[in-house]
N, C-alpha and C positions, 0 to 999 in steps of 0.2 A: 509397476512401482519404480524399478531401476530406471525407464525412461523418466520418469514423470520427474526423479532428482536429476537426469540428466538434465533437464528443461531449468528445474531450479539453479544449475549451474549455468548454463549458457548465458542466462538472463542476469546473473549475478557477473557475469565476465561484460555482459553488454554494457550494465550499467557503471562498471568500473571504469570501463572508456567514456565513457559520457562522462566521469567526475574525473576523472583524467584533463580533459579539455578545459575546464573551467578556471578562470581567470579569478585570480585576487577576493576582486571584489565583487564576486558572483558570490562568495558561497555567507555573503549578509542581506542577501537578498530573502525577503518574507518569502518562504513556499506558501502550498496550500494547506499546512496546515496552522491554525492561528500559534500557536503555542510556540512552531521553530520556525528561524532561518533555513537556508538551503544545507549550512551549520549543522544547526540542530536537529534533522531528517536524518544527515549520513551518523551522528552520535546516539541517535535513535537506533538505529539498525543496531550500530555496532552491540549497543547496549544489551537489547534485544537479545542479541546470540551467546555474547561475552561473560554478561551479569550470573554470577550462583546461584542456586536456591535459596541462601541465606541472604545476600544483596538484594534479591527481589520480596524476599519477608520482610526483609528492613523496611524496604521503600511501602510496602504496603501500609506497613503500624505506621510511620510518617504522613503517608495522605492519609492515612483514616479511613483506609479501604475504599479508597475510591479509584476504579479502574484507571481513568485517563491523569487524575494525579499519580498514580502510581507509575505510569510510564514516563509523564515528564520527570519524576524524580528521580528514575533510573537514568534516561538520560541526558538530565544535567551533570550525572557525576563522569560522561566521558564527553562533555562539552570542550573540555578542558585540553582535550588531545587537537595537535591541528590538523587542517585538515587531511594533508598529505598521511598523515601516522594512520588514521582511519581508515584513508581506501586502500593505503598498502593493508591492513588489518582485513578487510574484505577480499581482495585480493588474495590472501592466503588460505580466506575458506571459502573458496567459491563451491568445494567442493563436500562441505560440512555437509552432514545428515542431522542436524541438531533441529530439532522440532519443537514445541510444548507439546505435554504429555496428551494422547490422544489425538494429535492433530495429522498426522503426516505430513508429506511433502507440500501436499496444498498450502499449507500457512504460511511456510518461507516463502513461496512463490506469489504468495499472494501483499507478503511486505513488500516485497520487492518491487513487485509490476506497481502495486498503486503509489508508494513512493516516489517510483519514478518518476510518475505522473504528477506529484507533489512539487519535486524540483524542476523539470521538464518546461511546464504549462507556465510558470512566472519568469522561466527566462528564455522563453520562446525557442524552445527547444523540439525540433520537430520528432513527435511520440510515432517512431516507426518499427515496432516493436511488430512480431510474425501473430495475426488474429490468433492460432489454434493456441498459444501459449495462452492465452484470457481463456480460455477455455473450463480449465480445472480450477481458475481463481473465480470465474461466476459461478462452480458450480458452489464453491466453499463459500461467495457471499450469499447467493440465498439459501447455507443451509445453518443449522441452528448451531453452530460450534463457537463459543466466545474468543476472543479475541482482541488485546489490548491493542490498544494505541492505530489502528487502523481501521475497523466494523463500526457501522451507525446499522440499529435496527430499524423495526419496525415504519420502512418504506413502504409505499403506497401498494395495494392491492390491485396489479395489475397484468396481465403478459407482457413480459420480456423476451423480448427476439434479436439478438444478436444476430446482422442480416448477412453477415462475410464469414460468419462458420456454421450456420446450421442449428445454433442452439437457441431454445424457446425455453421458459419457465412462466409458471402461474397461470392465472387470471383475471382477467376485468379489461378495461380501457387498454389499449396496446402503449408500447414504449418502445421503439425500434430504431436501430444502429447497429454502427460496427462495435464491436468488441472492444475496445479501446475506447470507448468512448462509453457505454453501457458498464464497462466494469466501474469504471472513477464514480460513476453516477450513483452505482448499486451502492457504495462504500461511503456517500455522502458526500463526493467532491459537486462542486455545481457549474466548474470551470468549463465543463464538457457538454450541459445539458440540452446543448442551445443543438446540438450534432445531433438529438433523436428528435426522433418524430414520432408522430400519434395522439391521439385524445387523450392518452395516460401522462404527455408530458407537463402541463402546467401543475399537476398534483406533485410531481415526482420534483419537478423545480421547486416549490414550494418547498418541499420535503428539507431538500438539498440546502438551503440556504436560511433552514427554522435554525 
């Protein structure tokens, strides 16, 4: 477990230098996900980690119990910080153990890795991130643990084989790639799906882009 938060920190120190680098007018650029900017990803995180228990009961009565309303409405409320306030905010907790209840280390690492891939992928940002770190975030997206603002369920039934670390899950039609490219896909990004191969991929693209 002490490694596995180690891993959560390295990767939160990686991605701090990545938003380090970015230019002005990078951080209005659409990510991958529809709802934020490159903006609204890093206010997400922060939100994410930052937000009470009563802030996050707020926003829930406000969307009406609806998961992914519920996280755009947390964070718009630290839309508002710019950007620099944010990743120096990140930057202070790279070393947090803040989790949601029941999840472990898996869940911060798994915001992390696929966001990056969110801001990463639209401003051609080469995702060189170490395979074995995807590793413990495919095992948490195919397993049943809920999860705001980043999980799409119910993906195609098929084997998943991450071909640069060793790891396989399920069954049916295959779906085969590197790590980095099978995590974004498991999570519903579709920017990646073109990198796997097998008879499982035109279900899984489909999937990605309903």
């Amino acid at each position: 477990m002490a490694d596995l938060w180690r891993t959560v920190a390295d990767e939160r120190l990686a991605f701090v230098a990545l938003l380090e680098g970015l230019g002005p007018e990078q951080w209005d650029v659409a990510s991958l996900c529809p709802a934020w900017t490159v903006h609204g990803v890093l206010a997400h995180l922060v939100s994410a980690q930052d937000s009470g228990v009563r802030q996050k009961l707020l926003a829930a009565v406000r969307a009406g119990g609806s998961p992914a309303r519920t996280t755009e409405l947390l964070a718009e409320q630290y839309a508002d910080r710019s950007p620099g306030e944010l990743v120096a905010w990140v930057r202070a907790h790279v070393d947090s153990r803040f989790a949601p209840p029941g999840m472990g280390p898996r869940a911060p690492l798994t915001d992390v890795m696929v966001h990056r891939v969110d801001i990463a992928v639209p401003l051609g940002i080469a995702l060189d991130r170490p395979p074995r770190s995807w590793v413990p975030v495919l095992d948490f997206l195919v397993g049943h643990t809920p999860m705001l603002g980043v999980l799409r369920r119910g993906f195609p039934a098929a084997t998943y084989r991450a071909t640069d670390v060793g790891w396989q899950h399920g069954a049916g039609p295959e779906v085969a790639g590197p790590a980095g490219a099978l995590g974004p896909a498991l999570a519903g990004r579709a920017a990646l799906v073109d990198e796997l191969t097998g008879p499982g991929v035109p279900a899984m693209r489909d999937w990605a882009t309903a």
